[in-house]
C-alpha positions as CSV (number, residue, x, y, z in Angstrom):
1,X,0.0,0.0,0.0
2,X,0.9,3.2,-0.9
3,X,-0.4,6.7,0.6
4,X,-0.6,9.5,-2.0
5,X,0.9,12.8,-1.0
6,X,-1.5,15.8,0.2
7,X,0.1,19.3,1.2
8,X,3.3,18.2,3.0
9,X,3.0,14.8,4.4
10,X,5.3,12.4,3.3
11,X,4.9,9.2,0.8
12,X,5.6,6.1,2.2
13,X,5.9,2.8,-0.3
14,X,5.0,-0.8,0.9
15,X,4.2,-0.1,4.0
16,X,3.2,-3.0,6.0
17,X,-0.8,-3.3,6.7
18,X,-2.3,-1.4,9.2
19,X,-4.4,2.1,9.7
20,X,-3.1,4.7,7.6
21,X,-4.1,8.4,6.5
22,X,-2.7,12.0,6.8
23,X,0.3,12.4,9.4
24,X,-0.8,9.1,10.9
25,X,0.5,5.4,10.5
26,X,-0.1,2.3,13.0
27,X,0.6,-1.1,12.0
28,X,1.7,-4.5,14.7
29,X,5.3,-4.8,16.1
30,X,5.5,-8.1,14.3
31,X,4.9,-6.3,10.7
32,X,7.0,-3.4,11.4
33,X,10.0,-5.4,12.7
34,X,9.5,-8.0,10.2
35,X,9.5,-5.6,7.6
36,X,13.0,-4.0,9.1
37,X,14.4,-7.4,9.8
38,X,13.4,-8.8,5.6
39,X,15.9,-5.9,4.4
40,X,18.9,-6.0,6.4
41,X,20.0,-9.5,6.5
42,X,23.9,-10.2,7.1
43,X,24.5,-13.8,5.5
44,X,27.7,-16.2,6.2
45,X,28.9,-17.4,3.7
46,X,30.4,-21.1,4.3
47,X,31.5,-21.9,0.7
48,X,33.3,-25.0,-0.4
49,X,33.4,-25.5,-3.9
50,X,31.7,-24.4,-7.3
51,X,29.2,-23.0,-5.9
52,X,30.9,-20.1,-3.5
53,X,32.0,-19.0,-7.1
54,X,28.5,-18.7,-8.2
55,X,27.6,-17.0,-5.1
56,X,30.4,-14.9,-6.0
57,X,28.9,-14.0,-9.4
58,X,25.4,-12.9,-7.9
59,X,27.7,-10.7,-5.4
60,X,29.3,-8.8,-8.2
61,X,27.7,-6.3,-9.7
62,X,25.9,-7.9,-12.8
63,X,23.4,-9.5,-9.8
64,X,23.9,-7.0,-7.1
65,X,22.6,-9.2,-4.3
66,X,23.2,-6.2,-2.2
67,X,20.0,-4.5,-3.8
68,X,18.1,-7.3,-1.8
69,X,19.8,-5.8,2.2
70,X,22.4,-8.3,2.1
71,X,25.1,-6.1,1.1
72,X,27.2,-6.8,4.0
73,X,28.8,-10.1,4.3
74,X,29.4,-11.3,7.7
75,X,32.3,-13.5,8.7
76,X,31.7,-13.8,11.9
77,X,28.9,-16.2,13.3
78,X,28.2,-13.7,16.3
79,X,26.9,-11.2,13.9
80,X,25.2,-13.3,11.2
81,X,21.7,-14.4,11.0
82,X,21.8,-15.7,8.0
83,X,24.0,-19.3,7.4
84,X,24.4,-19.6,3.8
85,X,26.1,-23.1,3.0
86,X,27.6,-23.5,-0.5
87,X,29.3,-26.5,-2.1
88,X,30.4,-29.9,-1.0
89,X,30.5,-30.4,2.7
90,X,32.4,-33.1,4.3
91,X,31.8,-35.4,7.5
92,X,34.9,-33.6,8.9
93,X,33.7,-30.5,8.6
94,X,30.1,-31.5,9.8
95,X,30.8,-30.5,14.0
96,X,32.7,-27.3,12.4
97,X,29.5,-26.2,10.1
98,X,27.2,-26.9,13.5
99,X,29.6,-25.1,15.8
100,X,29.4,-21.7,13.5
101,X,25.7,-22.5,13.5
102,X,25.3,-22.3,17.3
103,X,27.6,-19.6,17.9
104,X,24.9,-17.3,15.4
105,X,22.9,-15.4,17.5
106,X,18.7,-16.0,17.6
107,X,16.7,-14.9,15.0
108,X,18.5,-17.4,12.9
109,X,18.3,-18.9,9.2
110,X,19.8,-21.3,7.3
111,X,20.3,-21.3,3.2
112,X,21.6,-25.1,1.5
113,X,22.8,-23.8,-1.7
114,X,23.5,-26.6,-4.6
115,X,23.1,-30.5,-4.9
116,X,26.2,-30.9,-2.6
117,X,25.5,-29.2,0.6
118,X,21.4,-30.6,-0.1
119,X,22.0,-33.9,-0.7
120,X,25.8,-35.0,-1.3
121,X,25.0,-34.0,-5.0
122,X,27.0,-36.9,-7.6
123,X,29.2,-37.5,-4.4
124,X,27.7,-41.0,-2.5
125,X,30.5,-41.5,-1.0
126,X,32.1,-42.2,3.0
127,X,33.5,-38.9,3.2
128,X,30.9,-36.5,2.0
129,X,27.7,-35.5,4.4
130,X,24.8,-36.4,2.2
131,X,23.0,-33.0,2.8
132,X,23.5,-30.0,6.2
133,X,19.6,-31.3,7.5
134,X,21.5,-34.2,9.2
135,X,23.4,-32.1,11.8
136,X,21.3,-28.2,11.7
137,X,17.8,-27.5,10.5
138,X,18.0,-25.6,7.0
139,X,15.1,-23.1,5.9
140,X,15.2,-22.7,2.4
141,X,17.1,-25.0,-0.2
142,X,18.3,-23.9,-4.2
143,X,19.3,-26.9,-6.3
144,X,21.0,-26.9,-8.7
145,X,24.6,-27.9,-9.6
146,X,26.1,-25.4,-9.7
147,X,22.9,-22.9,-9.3
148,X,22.5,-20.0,-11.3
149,X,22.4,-16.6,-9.9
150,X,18.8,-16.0,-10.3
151,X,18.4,-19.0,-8.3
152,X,20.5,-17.5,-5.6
153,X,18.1,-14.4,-5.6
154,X,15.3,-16.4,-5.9
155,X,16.6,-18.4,-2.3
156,X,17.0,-15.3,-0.8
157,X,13.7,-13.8,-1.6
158,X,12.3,-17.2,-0.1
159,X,14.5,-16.4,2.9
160,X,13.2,-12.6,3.0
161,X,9.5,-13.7,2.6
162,X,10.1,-16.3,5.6
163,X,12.0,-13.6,7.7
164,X,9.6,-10.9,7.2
165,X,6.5,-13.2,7.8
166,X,8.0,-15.0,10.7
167,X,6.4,-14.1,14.9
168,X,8.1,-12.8,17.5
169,X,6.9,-15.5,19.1
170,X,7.5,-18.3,16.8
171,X,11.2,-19.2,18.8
172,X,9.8,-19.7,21.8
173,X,6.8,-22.0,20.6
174,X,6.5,-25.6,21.5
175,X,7.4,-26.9,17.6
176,X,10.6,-24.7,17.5
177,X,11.8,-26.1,20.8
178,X,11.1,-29.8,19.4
179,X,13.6,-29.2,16.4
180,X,15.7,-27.7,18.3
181,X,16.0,-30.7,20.8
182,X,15.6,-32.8,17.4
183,X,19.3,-31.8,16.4
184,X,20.2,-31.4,19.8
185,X,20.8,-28.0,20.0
186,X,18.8,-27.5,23.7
């Protein structure tokens, strides 16, 4: 919703619902802080393989992911919120990927980029987790081998819509404290 300007009141563009009119705006604190949460999203990247250099690509600035809030990279799980796992991921590096997942501070989200980090993509073999949903919950997956960029967009938007539509609440509900003590993470 839009409101259209009369005298000198200001225009404000998709707004989240609510009462709206001259000089005067009310909407919940679950829209209004959904809304501010959707657009400034700081992702980790945890990229092994082809696909951190597609996730490169929609970085640069033929894709701009930072047109989407994400502009700023985080590298450190304390101040991501977003875990964005890209490539093949092996057993080894299985308590590594959960420990950076624990250390992220709540709200958190989790991105499985590509066949590899999904499933174990073309590689069955002893070595290679066969997908991240065995040791931390994951959100939103993109298949793909590698995916394209618009598919990394497309994941993020998917991430966005389930950020900006997501309760205050919703961490401290009985079904959130079941998947957590499903993967152990109490």
């Amino acid at each position: 919703m839009a409101l259209v300007k009369t005298d000198n009141t200001p225009t404000l563009g998709n707004t989240p619902s609510g009462y709206e009119g001259p000089g005067f705006f009310a909407t919940s604190l679950d829209k209004a802080v959904g809304l501010a949460r959707k657009n400034s999203i700081w992702p980790l990247p945890f990229a092994t393989s082809c696909c951190g250099i597609e996730f490169m690509a929609t970085m640069a600035s033929h894709y701009d992911l930072g047109r989407f809030g994400s502009e700023r990279l985080s590298f450190s799980p304390r101040q991501a919120d977003l875990l964005m796992v890209m490539g093949t991921i092996s057993k080894k590096m299985g308590p590594i990927l959960r420990q950076i997942y624990e250390q992220m501070a709540e709200p958190k989200w989790v991105l499985s980029m590509g066949a590899c980090a999904s499933s174990g993509g073309i590689f069955d073999t002893y070595s290679v987790l066969q997908g991240i949903d065995r040791i931390i919950p994951v959100d939103v997956y993109i298949p793909g081998c590698p995916p394209r960029p618009e598919q990394v967009i497309d994941g993020l938007l998917q991430i966005q819509k389930l950020v900006e539509n997501e309760s205050l609440r919703r961490r401290d509900s009985d079904e959130y404290k079941a998947l957590q003590t499903k993967y152990g993470l109490d």
